[in-house]
N, C-alpha and C positions, 0 to 999 in steps of 0.2 A: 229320677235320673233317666228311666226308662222313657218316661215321656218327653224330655228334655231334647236326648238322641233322636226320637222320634219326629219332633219339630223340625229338629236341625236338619235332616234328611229328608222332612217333605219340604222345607225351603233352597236347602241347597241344589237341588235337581237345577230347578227353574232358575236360582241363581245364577249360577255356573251355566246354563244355558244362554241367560241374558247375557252375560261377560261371552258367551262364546260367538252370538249372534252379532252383538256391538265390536267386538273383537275384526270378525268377517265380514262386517259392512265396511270400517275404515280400512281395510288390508285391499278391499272389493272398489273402494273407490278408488284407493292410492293407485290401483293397475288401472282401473278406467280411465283416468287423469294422464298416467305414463300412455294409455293405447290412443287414448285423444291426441295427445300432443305428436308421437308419431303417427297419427292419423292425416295431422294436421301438415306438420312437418313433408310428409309425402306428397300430401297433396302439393303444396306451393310447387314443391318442386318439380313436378306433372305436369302444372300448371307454366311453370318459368319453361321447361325444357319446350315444351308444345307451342308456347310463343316465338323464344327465341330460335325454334327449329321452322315456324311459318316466316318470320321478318327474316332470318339466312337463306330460305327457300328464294323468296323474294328479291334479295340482294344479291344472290347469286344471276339470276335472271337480268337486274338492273345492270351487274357488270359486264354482258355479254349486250345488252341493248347498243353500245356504242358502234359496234360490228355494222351492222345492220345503216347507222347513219355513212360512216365512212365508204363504206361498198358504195350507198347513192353517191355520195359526192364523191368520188374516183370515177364513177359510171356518169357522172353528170345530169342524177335525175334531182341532186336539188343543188341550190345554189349554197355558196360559200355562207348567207344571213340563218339560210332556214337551218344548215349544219348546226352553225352557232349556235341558236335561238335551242334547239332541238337538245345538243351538248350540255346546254347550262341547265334546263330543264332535267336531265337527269344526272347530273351533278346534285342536283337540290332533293331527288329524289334517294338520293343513296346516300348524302348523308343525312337524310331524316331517318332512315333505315338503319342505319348505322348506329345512330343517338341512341334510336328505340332499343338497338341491341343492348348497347352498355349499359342503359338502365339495368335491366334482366340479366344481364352475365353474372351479375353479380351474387348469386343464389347457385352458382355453375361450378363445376371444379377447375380450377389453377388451371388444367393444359386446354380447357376449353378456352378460357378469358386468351388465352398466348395463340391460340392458333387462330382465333377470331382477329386478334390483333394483325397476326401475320399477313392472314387474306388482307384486312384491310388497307395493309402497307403493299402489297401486290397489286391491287386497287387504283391505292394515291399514284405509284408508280408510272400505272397506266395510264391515268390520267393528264399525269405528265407529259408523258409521251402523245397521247393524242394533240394535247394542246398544243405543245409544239411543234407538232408533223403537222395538225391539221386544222387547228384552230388560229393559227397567228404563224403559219409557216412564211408567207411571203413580207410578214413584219420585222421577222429575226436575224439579223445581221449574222455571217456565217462564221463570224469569230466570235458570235456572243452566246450560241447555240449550245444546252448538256447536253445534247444526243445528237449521233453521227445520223445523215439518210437512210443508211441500215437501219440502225435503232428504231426509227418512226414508220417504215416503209409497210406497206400494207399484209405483207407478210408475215414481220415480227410483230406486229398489233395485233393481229390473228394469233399469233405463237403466243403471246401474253395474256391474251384474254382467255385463251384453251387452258394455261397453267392457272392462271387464277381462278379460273370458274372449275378445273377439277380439283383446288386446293379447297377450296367453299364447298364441293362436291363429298370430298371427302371427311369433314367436319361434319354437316349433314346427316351422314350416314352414319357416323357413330352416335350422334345428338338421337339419330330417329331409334338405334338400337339399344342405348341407356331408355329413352323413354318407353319402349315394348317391355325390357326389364322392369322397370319401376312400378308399369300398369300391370305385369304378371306379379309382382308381391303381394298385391292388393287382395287376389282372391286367396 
């Protein structure tokens, strides 16, 4: 019996050992697997924010470009085709900018997707207005016109592009301060 006991306790050691090892290896991957996936998870979202904080950088910049054509043709340094020509080129350019964003919002929080929307409708807005101050103004019959001369006049196109590029401005800045947080979790 003595011997018996004897066995049992020079196998159970290593026993209970192997059970404790095998035990600690699946407990050791199941946290690698959970630290992987929010490895993973962080990253995209680094990833997403860093994007869609370069294409708002971008867009923001794109909606103030209009400025700059307007001022020449008020000042008469280009003609009413090159405005045009120049308008619709970045028309095309913002909403390619735009698309790229909505892809990637999508990985963002709720008040981001709404405030990206907002700017955008600030944007359309504007665009409105430009086209019809200044793209098709001598086209538009003055009973068929949505905006009074006020509305389109070189001033409130100024006044709208300031609102909307500090609305984008201010999106921005929160986009760039979530993702300085994000990238200090990591260490």
């Amino acid at each position: 019996m003595k011997e018996i006991l004897e066995i049992v306790r020079i196998f159970a050691a290593p026993v209970i050992g192997l059970i404790g090892v095998w035990l600690g290896s699946r407990l050791k991957q199941k946290s690698d697997i959970k630290v992987q996936k929010e490895f993973l998870l962080r990253e995209i979202k680094i990833k997403n924010l860093q994007e869609v904080s370069q294409d708002l950088s971008d867009l923001i910049r794109e909606v103030v470009s209009p400025f700059g054509l307007i001022f020449k043709l008020t000042k008469n340094k280009i003609a009413l085709g090159e405005f045009q020509q120049g308008n619709d080129l970045h028309q095309e350019r913002t909403t390619k900018l735009y698309r790229g964003i909505k892809v990637k919002i999508l990985f963002l929080d709720e008040d981001y997707k709404n405030n990206i929307e907002i700017f955008y409708d600030k944007y359309l807005l504007l665009a409105d207005k430009i086209y019809e101050g200044y793209y098709q103004f001598q086209d538009i019959e003055p009973q068929n016109r949505k905006y009074s001369i006020d509305e389109v006049s070189f001033d409130a196109i100024r006044m709208d592009i300031d609102d909307a590029a500090s609305f984008g401005y201010n999106i921005l800045e929160s986009l760039n301060k979530d993702l300085i947080e994000e990238l200090g979790k990591l260490k």
